[in-house]
C-alpha positions as a Markdown table, in Angstrom:
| # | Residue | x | y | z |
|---|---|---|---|---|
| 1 | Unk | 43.4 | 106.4 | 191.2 |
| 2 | Unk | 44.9 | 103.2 | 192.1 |
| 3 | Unk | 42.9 | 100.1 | 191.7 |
| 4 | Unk | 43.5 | 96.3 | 193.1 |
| 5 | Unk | 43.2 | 93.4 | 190.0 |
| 6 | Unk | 39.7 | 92.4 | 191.7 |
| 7 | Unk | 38.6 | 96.4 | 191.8 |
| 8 | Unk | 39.6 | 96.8 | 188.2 |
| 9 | Unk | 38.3 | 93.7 | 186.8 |
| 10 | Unk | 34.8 | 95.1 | 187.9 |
| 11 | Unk | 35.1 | 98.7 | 186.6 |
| 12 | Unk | 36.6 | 97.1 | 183.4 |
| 13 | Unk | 33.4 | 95.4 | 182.9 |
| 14 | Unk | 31.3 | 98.1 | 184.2 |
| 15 | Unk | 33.4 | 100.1 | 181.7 |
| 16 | Unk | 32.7 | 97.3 | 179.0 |
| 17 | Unk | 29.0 | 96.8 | 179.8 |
| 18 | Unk | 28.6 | 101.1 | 179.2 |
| 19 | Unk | 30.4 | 101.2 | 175.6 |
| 20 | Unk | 28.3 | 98.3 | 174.8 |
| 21 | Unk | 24.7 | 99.7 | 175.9 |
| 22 | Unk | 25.7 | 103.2 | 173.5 |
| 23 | Unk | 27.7 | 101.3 | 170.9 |
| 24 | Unk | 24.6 | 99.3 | 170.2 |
| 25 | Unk | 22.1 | 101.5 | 170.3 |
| 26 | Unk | 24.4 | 103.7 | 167.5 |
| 27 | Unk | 24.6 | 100.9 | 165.6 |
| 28 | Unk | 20.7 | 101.0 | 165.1 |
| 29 | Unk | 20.8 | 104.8 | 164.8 |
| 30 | Unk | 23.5 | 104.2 | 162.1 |
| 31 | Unk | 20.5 | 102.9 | 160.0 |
| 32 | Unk | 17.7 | 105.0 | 160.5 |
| 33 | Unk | 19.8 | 108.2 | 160.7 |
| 34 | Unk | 20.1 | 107.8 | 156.9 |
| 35 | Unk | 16.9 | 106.2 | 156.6 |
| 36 | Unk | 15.1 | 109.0 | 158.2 |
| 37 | Unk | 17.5 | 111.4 | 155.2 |
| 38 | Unk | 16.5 | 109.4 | 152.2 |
| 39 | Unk | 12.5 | 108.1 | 153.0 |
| 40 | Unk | 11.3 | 111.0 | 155.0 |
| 41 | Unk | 13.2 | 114.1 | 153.7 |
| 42 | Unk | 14.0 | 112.6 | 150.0 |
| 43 | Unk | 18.1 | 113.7 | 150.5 |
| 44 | Unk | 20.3 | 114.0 | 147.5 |
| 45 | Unk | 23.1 | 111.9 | 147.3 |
| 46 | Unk | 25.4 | 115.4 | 148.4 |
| 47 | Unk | 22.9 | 115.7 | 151.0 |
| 48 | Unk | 24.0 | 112.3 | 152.4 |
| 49 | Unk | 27.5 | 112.9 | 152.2 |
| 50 | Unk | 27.2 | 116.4 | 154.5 |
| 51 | Unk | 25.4 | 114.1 | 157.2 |
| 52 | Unk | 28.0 | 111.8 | 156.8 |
| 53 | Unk | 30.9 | 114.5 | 157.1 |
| 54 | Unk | 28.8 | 116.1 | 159.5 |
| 55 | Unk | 29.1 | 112.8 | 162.0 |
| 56 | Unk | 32.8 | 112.7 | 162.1 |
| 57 | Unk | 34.1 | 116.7 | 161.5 |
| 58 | Unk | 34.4 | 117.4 | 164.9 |
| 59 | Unk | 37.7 | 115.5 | 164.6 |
| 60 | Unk | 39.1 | 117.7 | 162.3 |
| 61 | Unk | 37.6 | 121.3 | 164.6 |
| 62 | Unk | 38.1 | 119.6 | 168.3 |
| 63 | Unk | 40.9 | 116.5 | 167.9 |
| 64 | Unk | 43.5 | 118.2 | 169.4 |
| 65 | Unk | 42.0 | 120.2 | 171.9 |
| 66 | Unk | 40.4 | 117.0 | 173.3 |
| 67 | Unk | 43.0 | 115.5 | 174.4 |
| 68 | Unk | 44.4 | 118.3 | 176.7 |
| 69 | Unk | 40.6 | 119.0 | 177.7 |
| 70 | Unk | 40.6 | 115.3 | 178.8 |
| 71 | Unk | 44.0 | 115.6 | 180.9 |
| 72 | Unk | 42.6 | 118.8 | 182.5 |
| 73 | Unk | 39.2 | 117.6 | 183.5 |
| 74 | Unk | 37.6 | 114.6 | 185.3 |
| 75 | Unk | 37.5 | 111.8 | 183.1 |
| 76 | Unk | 34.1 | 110.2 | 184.0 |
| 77 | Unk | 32.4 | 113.9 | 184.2 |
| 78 | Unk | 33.8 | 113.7 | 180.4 |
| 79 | Unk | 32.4 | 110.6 | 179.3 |
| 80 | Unk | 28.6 | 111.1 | 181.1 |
| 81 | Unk | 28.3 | 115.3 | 179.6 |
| 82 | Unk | 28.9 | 114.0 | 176.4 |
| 83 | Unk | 26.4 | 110.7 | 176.7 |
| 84 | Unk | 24.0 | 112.9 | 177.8 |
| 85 | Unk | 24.7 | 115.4 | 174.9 |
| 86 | Unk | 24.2 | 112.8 | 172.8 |
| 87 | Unk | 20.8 | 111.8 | 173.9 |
| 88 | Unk | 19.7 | 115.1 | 173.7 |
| 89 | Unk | 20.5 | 115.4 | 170.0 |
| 90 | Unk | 19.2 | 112.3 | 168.9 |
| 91 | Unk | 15.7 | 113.0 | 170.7 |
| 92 | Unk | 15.0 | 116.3 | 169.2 |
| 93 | Unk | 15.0 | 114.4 | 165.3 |
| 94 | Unk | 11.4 | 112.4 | 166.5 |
| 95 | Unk | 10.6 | 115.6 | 168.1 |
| 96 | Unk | 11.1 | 117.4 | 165.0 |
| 97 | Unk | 9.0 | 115.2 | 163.1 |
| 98 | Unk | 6.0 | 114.9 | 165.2 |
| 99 | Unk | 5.6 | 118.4 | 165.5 |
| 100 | Unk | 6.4 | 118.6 | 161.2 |
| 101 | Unk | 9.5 | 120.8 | 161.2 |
| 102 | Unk | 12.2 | 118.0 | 160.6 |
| 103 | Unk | 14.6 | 118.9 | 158.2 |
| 104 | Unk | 18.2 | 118.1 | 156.7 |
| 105 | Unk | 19.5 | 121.3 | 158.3 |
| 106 | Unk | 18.8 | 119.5 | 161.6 |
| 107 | Unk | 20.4 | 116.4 | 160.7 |
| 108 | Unk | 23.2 | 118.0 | 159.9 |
| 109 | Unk | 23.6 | 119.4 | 163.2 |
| 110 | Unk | 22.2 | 116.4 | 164.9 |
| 111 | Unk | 25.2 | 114.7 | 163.5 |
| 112 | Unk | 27.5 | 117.5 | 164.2 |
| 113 | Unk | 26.6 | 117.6 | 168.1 |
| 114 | Unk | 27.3 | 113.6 | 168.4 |
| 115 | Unk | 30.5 | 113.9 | 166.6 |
| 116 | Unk | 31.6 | 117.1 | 169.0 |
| 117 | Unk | 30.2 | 114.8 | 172.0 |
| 118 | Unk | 32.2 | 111.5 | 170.6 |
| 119 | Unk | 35.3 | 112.8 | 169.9 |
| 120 | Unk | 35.8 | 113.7 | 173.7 |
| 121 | Unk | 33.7 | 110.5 | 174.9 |
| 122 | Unk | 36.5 | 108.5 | 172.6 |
| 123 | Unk | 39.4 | 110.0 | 173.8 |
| 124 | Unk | 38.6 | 109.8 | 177.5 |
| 125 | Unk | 37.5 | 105.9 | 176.7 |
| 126 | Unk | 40.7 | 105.0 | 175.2 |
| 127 | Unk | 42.8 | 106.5 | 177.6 |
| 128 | Unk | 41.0 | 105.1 | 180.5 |
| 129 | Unk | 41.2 | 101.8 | 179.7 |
| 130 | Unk | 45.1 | 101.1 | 180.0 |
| 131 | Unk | 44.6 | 102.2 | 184.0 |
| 132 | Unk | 42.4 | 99.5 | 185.0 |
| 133 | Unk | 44.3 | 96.8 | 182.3 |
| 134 | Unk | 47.7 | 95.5 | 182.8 |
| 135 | Unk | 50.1 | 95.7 | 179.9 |
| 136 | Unk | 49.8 | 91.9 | 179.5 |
| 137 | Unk | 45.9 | 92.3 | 178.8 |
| 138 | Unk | 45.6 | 95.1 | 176.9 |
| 139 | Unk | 45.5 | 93.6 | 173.8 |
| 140 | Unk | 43.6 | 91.2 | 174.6 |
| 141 | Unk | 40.9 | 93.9 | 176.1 |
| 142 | Unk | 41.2 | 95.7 | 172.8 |
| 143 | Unk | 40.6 | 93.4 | 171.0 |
| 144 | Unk | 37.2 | 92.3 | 172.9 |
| 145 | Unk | 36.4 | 95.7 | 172.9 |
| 146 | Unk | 36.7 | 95.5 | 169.1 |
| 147 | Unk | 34.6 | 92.5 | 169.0 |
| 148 | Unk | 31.9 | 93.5 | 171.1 |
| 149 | Unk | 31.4 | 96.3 | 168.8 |
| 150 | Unk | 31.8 | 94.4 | 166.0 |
| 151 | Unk | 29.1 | 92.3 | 167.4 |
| 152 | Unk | 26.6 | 95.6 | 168.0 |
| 153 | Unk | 27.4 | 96.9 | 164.5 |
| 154 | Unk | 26.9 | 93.2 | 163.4 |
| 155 | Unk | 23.1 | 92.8 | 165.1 |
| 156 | Unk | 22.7 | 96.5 | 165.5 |
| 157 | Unk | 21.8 | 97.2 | 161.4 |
| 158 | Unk | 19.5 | 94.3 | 161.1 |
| 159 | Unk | 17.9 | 95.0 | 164.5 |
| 160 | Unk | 17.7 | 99.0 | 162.8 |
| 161 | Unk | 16.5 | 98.0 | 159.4 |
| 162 | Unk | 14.1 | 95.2 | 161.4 |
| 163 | Unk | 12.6 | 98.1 | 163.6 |
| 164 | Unk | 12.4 | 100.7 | 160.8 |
| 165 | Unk | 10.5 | 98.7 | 158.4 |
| 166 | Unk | 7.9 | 97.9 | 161.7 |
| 167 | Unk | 8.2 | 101.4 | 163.4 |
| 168 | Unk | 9.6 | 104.0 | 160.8 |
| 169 | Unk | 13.4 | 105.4 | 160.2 |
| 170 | Unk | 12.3 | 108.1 | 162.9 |
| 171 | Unk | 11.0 | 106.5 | 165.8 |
| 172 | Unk | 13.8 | 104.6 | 165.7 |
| 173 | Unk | 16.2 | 106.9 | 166.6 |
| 174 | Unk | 14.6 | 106.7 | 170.4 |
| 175 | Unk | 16.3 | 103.0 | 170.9 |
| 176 | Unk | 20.0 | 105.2 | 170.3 |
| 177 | Unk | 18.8 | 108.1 | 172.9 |
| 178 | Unk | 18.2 | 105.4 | 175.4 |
| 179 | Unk | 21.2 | 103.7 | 174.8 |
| 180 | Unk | 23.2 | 106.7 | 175.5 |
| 181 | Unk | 21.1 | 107.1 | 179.0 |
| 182 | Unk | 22.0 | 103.5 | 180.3 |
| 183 | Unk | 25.5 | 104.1 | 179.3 |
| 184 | Unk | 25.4 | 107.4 | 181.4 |
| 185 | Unk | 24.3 | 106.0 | 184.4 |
| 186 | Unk | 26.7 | 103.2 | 184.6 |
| 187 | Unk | 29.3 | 105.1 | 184.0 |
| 188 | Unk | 28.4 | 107.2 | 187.0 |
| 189 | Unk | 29.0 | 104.2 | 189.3 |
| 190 | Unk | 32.6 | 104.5 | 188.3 |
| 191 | Unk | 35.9 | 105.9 | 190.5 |
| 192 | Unk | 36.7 | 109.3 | 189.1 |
| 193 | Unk | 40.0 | 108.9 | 187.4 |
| 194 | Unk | 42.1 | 111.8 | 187.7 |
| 195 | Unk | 45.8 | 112.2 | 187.0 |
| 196 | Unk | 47.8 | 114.4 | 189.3 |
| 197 | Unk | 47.5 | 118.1 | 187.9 |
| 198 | Unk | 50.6 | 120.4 | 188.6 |
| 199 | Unk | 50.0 | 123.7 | 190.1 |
| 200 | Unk | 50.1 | 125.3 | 186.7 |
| 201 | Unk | 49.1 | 124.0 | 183.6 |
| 202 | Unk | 51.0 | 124.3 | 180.4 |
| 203 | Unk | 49.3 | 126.8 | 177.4 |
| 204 | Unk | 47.1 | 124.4 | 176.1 |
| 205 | Unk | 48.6 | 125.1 | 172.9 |
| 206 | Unk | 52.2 | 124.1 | 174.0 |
| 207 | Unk | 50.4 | 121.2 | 174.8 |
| 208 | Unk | 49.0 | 120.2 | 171.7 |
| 209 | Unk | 52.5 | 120.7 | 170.2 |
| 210 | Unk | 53.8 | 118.6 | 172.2 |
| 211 | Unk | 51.3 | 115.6 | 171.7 |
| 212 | Unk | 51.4 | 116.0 | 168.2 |
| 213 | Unk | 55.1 | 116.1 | 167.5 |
| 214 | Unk | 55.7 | 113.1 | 169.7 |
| 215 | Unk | 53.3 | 111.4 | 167.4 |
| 216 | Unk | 54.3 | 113.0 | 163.5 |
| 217 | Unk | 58.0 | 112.4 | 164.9 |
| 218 | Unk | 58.2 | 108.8 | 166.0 |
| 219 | Unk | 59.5 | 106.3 | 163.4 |
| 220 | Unk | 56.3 | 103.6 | 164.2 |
| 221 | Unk | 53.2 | 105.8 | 165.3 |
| 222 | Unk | 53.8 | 108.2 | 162.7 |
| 223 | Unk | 53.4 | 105.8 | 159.7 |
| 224 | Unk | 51.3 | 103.9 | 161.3 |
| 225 | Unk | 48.9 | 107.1 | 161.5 |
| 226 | Unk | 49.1 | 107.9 | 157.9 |
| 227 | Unk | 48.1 | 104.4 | 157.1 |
| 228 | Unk | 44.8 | 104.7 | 159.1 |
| 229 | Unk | 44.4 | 108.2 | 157.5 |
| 230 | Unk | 44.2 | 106.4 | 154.2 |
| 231 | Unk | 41.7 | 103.5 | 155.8 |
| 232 | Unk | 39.6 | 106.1 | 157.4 |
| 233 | Unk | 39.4 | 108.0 | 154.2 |
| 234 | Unk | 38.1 | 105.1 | 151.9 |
| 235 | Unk | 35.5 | 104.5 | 155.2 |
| 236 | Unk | 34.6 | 108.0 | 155.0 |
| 237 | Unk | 33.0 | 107.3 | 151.8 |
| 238 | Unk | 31.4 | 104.2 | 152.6 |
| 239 | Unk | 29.4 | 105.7 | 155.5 |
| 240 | Unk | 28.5 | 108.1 | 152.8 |
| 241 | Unk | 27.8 | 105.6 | 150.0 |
| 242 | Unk | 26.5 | 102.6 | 151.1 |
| 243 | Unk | 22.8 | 103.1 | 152.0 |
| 244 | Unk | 22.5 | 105.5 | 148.8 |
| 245 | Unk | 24.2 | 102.7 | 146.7 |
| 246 | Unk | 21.8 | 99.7 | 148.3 |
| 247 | Unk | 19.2 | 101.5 | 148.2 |
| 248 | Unk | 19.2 | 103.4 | 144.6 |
| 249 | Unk | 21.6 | 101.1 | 142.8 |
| 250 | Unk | 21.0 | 97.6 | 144.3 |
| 251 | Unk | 17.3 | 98.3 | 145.1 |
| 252 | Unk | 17.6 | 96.8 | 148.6 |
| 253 | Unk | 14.7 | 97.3 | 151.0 |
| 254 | Unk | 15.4 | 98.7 | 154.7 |
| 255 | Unk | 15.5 | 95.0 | 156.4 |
| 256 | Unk | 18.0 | 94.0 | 153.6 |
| 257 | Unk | 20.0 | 97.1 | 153.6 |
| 258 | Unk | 20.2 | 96.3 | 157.3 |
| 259 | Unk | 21.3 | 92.6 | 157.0 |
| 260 | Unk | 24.0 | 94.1 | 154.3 |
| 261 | Unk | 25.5 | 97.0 | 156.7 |
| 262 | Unk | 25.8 | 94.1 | 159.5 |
| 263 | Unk | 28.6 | 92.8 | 156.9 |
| 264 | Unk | 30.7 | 95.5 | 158.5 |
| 265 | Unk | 29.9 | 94.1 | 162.0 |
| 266 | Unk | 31.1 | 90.6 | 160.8 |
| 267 | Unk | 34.5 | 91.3 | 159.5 |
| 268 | Unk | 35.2 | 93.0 | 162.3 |
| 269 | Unk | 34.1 | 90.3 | 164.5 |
| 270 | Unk | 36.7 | 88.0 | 162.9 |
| 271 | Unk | 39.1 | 90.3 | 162.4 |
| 272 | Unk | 39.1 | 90.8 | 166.3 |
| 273 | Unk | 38.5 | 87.3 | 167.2 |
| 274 | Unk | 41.8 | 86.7 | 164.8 |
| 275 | Unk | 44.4 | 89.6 | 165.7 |
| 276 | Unk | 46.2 | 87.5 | 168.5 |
| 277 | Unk | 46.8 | 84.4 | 166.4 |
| 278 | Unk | 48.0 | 86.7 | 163.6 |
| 279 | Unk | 50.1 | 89.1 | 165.6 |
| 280 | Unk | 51.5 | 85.5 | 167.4 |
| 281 | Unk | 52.2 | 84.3 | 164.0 |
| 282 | Unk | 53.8 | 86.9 | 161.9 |
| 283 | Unk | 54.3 | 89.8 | 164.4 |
| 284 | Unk | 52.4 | 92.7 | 164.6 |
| 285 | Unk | 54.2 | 94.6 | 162.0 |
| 286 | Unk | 53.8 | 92.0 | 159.3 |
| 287 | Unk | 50.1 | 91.8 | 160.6 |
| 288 | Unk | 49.4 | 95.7 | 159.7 |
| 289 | Unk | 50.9 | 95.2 | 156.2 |
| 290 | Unk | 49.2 | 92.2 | 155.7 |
| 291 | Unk | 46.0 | 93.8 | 157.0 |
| 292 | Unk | 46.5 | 96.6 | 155.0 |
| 293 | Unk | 46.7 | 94.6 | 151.9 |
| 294 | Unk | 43.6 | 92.7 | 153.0 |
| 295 | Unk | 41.5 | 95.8 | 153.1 |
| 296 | Unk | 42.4 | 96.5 | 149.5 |
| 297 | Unk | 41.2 | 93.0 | 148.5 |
| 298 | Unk | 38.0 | 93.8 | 150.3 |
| 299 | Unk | 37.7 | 97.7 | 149.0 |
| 300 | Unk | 38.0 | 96.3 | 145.5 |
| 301 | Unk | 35.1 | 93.4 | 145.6 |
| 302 | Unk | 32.4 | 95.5 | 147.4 |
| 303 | Unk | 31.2 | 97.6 | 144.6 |
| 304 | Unk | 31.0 | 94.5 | 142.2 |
| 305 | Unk | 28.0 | 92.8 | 140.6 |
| 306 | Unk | 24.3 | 93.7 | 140.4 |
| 307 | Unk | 21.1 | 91.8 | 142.1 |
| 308 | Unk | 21.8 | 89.3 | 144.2 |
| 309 | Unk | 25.2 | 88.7 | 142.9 |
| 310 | Unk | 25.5 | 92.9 | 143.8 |
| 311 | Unk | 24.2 | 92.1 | 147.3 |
| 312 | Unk | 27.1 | 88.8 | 148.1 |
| 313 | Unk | 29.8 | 90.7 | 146.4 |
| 314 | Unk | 28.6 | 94.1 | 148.9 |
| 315 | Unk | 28.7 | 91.8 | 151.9 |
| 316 | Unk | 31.7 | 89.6 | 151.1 |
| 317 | Unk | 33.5 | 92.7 | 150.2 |
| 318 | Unk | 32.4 | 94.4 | 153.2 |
| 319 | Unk | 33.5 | 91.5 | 155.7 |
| 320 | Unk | 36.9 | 91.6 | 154.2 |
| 321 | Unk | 37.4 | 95.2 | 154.1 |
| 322 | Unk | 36.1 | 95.5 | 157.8 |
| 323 | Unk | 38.3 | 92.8 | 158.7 |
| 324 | Unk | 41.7 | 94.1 | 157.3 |
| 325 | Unk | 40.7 | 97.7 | 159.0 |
| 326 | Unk | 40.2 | 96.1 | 162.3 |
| 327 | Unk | 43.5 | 94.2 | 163.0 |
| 328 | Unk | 45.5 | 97.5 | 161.6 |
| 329 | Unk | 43.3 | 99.9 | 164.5 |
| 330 | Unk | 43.6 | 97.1 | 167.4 |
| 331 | Unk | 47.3 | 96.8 | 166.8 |
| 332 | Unk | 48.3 | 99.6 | 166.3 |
| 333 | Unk | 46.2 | 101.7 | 168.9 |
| 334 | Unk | 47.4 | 98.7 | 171.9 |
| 335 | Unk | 51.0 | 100.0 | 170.4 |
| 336 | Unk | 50.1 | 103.5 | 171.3 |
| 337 | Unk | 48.8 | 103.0 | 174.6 |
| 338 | Unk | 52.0 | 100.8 | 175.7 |
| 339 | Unk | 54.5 | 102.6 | 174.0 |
| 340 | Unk | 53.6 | 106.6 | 175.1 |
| 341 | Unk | 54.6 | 108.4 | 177.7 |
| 342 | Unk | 51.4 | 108.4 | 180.0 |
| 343 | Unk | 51.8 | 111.9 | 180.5 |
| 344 | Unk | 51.5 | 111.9 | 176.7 |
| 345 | Unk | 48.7 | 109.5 | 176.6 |
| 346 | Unk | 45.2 | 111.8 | 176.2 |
| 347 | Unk | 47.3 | 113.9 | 173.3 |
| 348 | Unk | 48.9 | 110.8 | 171.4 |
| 349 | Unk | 45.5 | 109.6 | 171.6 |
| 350 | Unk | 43.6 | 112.8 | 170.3 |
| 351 | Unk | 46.4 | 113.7 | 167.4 |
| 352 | Unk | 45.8 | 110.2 | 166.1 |
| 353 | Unk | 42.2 | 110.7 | 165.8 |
| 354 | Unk | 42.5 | 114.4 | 164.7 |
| 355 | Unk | 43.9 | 113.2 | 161.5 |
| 356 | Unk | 43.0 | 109.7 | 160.6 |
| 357 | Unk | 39.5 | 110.4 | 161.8 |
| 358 | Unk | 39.5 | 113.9 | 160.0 |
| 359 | Unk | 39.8 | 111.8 | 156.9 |
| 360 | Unk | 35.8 | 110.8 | 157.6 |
| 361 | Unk | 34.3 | 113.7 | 156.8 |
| 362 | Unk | 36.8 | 114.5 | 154.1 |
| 363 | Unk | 36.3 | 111.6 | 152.3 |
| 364 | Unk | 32.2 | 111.4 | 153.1 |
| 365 | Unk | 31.8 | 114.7 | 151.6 |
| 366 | Unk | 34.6 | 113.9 | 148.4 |
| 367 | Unk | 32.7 | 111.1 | 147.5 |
| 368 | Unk | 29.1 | 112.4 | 147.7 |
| 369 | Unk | 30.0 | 115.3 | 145.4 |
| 370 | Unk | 31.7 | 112.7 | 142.5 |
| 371 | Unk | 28.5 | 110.2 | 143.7 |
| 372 | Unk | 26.7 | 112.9 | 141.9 |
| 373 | Unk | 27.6 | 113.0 | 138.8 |
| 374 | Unk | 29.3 | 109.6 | 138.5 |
| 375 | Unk | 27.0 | 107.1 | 141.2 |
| 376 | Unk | 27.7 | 105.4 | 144.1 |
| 377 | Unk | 29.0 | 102.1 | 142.2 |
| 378 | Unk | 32.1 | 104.0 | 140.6 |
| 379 | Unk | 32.8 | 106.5 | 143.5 |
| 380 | Unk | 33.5 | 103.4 | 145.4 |
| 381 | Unk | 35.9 | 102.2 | 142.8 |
| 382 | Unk | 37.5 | 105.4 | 142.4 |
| 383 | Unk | 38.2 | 105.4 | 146.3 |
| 384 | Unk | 40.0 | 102.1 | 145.9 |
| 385 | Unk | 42.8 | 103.6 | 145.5 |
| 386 | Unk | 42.9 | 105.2 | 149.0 |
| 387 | Unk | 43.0 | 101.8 | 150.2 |
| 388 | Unk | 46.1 | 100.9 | 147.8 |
| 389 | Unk | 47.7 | 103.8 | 150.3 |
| 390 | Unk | 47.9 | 101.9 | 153.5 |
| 391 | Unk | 49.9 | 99.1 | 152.8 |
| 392 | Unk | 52.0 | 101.5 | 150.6 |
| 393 | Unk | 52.8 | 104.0 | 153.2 |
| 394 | Unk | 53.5 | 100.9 | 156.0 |
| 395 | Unk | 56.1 | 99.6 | 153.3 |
| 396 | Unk | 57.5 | 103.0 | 152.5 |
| 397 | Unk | 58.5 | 103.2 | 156.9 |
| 398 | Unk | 60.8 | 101.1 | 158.8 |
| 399 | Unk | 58.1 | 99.1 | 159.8 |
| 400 | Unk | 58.9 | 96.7 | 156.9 |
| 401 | Unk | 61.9 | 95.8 | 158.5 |
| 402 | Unk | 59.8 | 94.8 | 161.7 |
| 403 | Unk | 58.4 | 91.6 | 163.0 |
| 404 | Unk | 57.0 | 93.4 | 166.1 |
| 405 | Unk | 56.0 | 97.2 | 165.9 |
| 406 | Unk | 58.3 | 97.0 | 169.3 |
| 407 | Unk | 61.3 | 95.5 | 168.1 |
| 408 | Unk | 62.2 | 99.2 | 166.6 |
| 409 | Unk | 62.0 | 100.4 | 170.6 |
| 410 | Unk | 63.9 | 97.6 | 171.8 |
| 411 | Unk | 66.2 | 97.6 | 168.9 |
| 412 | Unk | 67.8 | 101.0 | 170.0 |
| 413 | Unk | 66.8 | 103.3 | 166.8 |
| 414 | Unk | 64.2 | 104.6 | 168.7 |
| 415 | Unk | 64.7 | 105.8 | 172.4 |
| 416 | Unk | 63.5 | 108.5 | 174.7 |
| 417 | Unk | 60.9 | 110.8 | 173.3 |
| 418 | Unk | 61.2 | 111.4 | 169.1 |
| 419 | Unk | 58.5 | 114.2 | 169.2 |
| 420 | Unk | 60.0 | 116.2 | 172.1 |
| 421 | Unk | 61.2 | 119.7 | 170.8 |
């Protein structure tokens, strides 16, 4: 599909307008997914760490496969099944309860079928977006795309803990069902996107080889993977944490536990609204160490203090965290999209997210098992040192020699495809 700059400015922000609608309606469900775990069904703290694996495993069972499954099909078919699929999960949770059969089980799978349904929704977003933005832009996008959800997940939790304390954890879950229906019918005013399919496909298989050692192979994305692996990990068991620590160690109400989860929302905001003028600065391979690094600082000051002090040290250390995180994933991911083979594209794309996002769940269900026995407060210590993994496995690469993740490109060590057998 070929589009003129005026043609692709307005699916860009038909595109934008979507991922916004569903991103912010998530970012409510975020709250009262939990909410609805620990007020209505009384979860254990292992309990909360299954959900929590539960909403990113599909990475780990599917991340491969998606990416060939998005080169094969159409792309905006993709993206509106799985919005739709989405809906329907979240829906049946109020159902559940009104009729008094809502249980953990069906959280669990709730969060299981939105994590199948993301996984390909995600990888059919992120490659769609470099064939309606020039290479000159696409940072730029990326980075408004990760400010725009940084602004949902900033308003989204306050809005959720807001609507919770006034509606229940349960009933709001409807405002995320809805969300995904708006995003599904403007994506259905988009041009199909299909890439030219050859009169035989590949084994998908050979494929997924393919994709994946292009990616483990090459001297930049490959480190730059691990690094996110080790980000994604210590995330993992904040998603799983953090409204069992606020609410059972902190003693935080459902509007303040709201308010404190938006922390998340505002470091990535500013990490977004500063990754130009810190990739202009230092270069964008400085900026991933030095994000990396960042994200420690912030790992390490989140699970400090108790009271009030708890709750500023939670949110300052969130911020921080959230910010470091963001620069490394809008940097690096605009470095995938320019720098692979579009061929390559949908699998670079999926292998990435098979393994750094497979290190959700992992980490989710690690730390609610030691959350167990040891709390939330020193599980989130102990998962510090994760974090002290990404800046060490950037310096370990060749990407310390870098100022610009390209130079190593344009430098001649790396040239044609690494990961091609």
């Amino acid at each position: 599909m070929e589009l003129g700059s005026g043609g692709g400015a307005a699916v860009f922000w038909r595109w934008w307008t979507a991922g916004t609608t569903s991103a912010a309606g998530s970012a409510v469900g975020a709250v009262a997914l939990p909410l609805t775990a620990l007020t209505v069904l009384d979860a254990s703290a292992f309990e909360m760490g299954v959900i929590a694996a539960a909403g990113y495993v599909a990475w780990i069972v599917i991340g491969l496969p998606a990416g060939v499954v998005v080169q094969r099909l159409p792309m905006r078919g993709v993206q509106i099944g799985a919005d739709l699929a989405r809906a329907a999960a979240v829906v049946s949770v109020p159902l559940a309860w009104w009729l008094d059969r809502l249980t953990v089980a069906q959280l669990v799978i709730v969060a299981l079928v939105t994590s199948f349904a993301n996984v390909v929704f995600d990888v059919a977003n992120s490659t769609f977006l470099p064939s309606i933005v020039s290479k000159e832009q696409l940072q730029a996008r990326n980075s408004l795309t990760s400010g725009t959800h940084a602004t949902t997940q900033l308003g989204g939790p306050s809005a959720g803990g807001l609507v919770v304390q006034v509606l229940g954890a349960v009933p709001t879950l409807l405002v995320d069902a809805a969300s995904y229906l708006v995003s599904a019918l403007l994506l259905r005013t988009l041009p199909e996107r299909r890439a030219e399919a050859p009169d035989r496909w590949p084994p998908m298989r050979a494929m997924i080889r393919e994709g994946w050692r292009f990616v483990v192979r090459h001297p930049v994305m490959g480190p730059c993977m691990w690094a996110a692996t080790a980000a994604n990990t210590v995330c993992g068991a904040q998603h799983a944490l953090y409204a069992l620590y606020l609410v059972r160690e902190l003693h935080a109400g459902p509007g303040l536990v709201g308010l404190l989860l938006a922390a998340d929302g505002a470091g990535t905001l500013i990490g977004a609204a500063l990754t130009n003028r810190v990739t202009a600065r230092l270069g964008t391979a400085r900026a991933v160490i030095a994000a990396g690094f960042v994200a420690v600082a912030g790992a390490v000051v989140v699970p400090l203090g108790a009271g009030w002090q708890g709750f500023a040290a939670f949110a300052a250390g969130n911020v921080v965290f959230a910010a470091g995180v963001v620069v490394l994933s809008v940097v690096t991911r605009t470095y995938r999209q320019l720098a692979s083979p579009p061929d390559l594209l949908p699998r670079v794309m999926a292998t990435v997210r098979f393994v750094s996002w497979g290190a959700i769940p992992i980490g989710g269900l690690v730390a609610g098992a030691i959350a167990g026995a040891l709390g939330g407060r020193v599980t989130l210590m102990i998962f510090v040192v994760a974090a002290v993994c990404v800046p060490l496995v950037l310096l370990a690469s060749p990407i310390r020699r870098l100022r610009d993740l390209t130079d190593h490109q344009q430098g001649g060590a790396f040239a044609g495809s690494p990961g091609r057998p």
